[in-house]
C-alpha positions in Angstrom: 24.0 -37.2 -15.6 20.8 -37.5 -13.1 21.5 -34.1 -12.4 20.9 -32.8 -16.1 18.0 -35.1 -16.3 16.6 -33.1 -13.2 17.4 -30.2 -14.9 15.7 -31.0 -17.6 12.4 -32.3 -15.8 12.0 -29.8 -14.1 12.1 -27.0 -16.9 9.3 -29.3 -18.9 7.3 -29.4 -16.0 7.5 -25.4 -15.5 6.7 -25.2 -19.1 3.5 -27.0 -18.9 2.2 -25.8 -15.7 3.1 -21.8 -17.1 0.8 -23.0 -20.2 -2.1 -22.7 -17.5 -2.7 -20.4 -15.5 -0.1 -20.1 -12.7 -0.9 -21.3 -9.2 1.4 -18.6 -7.8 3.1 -15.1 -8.7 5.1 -12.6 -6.8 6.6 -9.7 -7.7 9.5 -7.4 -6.6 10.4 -4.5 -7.2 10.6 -0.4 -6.7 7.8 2.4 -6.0 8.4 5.8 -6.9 6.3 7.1 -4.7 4.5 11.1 -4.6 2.5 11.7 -1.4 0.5 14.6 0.4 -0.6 13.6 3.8 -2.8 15.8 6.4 -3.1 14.9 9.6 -5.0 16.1 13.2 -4.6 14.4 16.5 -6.8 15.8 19.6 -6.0 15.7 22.5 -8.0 16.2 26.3 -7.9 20.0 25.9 -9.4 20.2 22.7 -8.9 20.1 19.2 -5.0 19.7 17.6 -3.8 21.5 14.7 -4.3 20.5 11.2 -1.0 19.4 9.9 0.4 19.1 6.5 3.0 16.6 7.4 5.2 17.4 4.2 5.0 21.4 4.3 4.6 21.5 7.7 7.1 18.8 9.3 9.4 18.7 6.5 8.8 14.7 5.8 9.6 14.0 1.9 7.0 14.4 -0.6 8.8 12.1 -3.2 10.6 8.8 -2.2 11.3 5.3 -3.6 10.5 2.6 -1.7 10.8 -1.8 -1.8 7.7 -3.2 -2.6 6.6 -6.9 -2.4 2.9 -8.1 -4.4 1.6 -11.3 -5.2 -1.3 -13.8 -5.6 -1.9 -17.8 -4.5 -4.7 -19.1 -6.8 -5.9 -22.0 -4.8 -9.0 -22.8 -7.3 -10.0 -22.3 -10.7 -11.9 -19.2 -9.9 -10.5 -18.5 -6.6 -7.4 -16.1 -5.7 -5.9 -14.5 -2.9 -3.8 -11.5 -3.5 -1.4 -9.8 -1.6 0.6 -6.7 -1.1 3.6 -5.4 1.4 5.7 -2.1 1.7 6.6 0.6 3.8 6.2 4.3 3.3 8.0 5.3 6.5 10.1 8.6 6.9 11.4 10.8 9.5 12.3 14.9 9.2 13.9 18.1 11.2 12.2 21.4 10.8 12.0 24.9 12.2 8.3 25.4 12.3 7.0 28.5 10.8 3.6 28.2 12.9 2.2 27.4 16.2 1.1 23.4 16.2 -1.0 22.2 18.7 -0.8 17.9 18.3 -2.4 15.9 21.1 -1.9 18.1 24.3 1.6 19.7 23.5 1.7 23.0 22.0 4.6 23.7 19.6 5.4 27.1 19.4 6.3 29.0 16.1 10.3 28.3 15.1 10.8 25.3 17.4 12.9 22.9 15.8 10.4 19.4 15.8 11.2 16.3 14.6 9.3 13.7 13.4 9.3 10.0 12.9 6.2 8.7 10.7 6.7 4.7 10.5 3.4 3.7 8.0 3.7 0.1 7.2 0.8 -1.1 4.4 -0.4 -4.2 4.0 -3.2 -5.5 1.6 -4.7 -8.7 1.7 -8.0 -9.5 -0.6 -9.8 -12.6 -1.8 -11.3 -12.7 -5.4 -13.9 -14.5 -7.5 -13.2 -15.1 -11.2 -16.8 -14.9 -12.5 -15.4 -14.0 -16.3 -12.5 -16.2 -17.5 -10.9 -16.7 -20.7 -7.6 -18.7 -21.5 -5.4 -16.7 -18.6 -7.7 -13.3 -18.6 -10.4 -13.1 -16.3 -12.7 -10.6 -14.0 -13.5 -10.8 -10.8 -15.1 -9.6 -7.8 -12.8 -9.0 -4.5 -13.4 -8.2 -1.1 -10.5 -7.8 1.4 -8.3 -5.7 3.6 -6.1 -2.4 3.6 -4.4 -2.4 6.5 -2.3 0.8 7.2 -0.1 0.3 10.8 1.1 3.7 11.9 3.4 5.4 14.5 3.8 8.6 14.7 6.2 10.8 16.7 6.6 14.4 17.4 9.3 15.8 19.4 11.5 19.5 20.4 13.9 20.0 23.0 12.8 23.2 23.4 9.3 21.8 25.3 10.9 18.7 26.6 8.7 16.4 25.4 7.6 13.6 23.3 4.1 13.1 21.8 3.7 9.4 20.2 0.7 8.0 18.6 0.1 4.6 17.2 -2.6 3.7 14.8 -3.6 0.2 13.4 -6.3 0.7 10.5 -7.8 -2.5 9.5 -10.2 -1.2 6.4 -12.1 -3.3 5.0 -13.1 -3.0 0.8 -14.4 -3.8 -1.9 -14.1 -3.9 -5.5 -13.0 -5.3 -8.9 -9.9 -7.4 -10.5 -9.0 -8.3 -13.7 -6.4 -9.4 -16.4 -6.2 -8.9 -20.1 -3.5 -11.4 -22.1 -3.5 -9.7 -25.2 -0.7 -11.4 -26.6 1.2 -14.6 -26.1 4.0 -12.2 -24.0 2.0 -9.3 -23.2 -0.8 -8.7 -20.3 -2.2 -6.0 -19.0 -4.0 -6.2 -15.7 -6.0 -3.8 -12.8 -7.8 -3.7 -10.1 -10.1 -0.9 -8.3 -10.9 -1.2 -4.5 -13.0 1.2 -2.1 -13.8 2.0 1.7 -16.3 3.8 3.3 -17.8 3.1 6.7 -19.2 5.2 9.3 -19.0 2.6 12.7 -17.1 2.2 15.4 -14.0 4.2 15.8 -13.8 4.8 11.7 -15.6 7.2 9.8 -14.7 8.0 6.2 -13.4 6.5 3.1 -10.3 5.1 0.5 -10.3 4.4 -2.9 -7.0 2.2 -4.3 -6.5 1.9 -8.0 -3.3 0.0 -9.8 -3.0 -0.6 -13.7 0.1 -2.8 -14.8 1.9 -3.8 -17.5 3.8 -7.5 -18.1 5.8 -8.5 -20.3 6.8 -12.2 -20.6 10.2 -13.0 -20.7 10.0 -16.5 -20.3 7.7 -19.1 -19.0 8.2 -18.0 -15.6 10.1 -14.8 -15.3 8.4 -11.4 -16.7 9.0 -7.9 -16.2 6.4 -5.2 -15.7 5.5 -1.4 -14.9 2.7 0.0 -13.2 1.1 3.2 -11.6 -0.7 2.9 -8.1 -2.9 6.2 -6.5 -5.1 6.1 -3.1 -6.3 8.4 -1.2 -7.5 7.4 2.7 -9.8 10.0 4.3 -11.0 8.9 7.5 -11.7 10.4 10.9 -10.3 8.0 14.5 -12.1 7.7 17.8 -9.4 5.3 19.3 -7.7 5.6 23.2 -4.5 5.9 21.1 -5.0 8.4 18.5 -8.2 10.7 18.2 -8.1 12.9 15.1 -8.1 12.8 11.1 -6.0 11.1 8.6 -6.3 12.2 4.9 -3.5 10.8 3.0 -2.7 10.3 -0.8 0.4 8.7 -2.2 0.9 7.6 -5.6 3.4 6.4 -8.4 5.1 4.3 -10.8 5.8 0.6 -10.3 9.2 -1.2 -12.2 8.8 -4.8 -10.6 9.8 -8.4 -11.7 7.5 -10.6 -11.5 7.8 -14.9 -11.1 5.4 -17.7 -11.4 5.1 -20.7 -10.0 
């Protein structure tokens, strides 16, 4: 009997806090994924090769991957959102061309593989300076954080080239939410990079548009599509060269509030 009542307490005071806006959300789910990434790493002697890692190396253009977003709104106006996944992938290939990464020379139909472990995480704070009954828009500032390894190796030059990369970048942009009906909201957020200083030079641009659909008070299911494109150049003791990567795709997610 005190365990129904429990029960029972507990769902009306869900109900009542869902009736405002919820304090927190996450969501999980599945990213189909699309990506083109070109990449250069120098080395002592001089400039590397200009890789396409998916033509080139043979990593997949197309995957799905676990993704993990979510927000804590600590304030009336104040959020902090939040974003987690990796886009890692590893490949064999017979080169058809002579590739030159760091100081090791590859030469045409050597059999390289290669290990690419990218780990994203995004972290940004935003201020609600329009809100309206559960929409809103805001301003955010924040980080994209993209942690790479990368790994290149053939038996046929006995040796093994690794590189690690931790890309803290910072950006800027807008967030909002539209409830345009009592089940239905549709929500998006716009972010951008671009620095020249320090060891970074170059810029990012992150767009996501999604979809919810309530199915209760707490539970809802959404889709969304998610594009960036990172174009920046690394002076770093660890990897000197150019990244220019673009991934995007679909998002299927479920999504709860608490």
């Amino acid at each position: 009997m005190r365990a129904t009542w429990l029960f029972v307490l507990l769902m009306i005071t869900s109900t009542a806090i869902a009736k405002e806006d919820p304090r927190f959300s996450i969501s999980v789910g599945a990213f189909f994924t699309d990506r083109e990434s070109q990449t250069r790493v120098d080395g002592e002697s001089g400039r590397g090769t200009d890789i396409d890692l998916e033509d080139d190396l043979g990593l997949k253009k197309s995957d799905t991957v676990f993704r993990v977003d979510g927000y804590w709104r600590f304030a009336e106006k104040h959020r902090f959102d939040f974003s987690v996944f990796d886009l890692s992938r590893s490949s064999s290939k017979q080169i058809e061309r002579e590739i030159v990464w760091e100081d090791t020379t590859y030469p045409i139909s050597s059999t390289v593989n290669t290990d690419l472990d990218l780990s994203i995480y995004k972290a940004a704070y935003t201020w609600m300076f329009l809100k309206r009954d559960r929409s809103f828009l805001g301003a955010t500032v924040g980080l994209y954080v993209a942690d790479m390894k990368a790994t290149l190796s053939a038996s046929s030059v006995g040796s093994v080239e690794s590189n690690d990369l931790t890309a803290p970048l910072p950006v800027i942009g807008l967030r909002g939410e539209y409830r345009f009906a009592d089940r239905w909201a549709l929500r998006g957020s716009g972010e951008i990079f671009a620095v020249d200083y320090g060891d970074y030079e170059g810029s990012l641009y992150d767009v996501f548009v999604g979809l919810d659909f309530s199915l209760t008070e707490v539970i809802a299911i959404g889709v969304g599509i998610n594009a960036v494109e990172l174009d920046v150049a690394v002076s770093k003791r660890s990897f000197q060269g150019d990244l220019n990567w673009q991934y995007d795709g679909a998002l299927a997610y479920l999504k709860f509030y608490f």
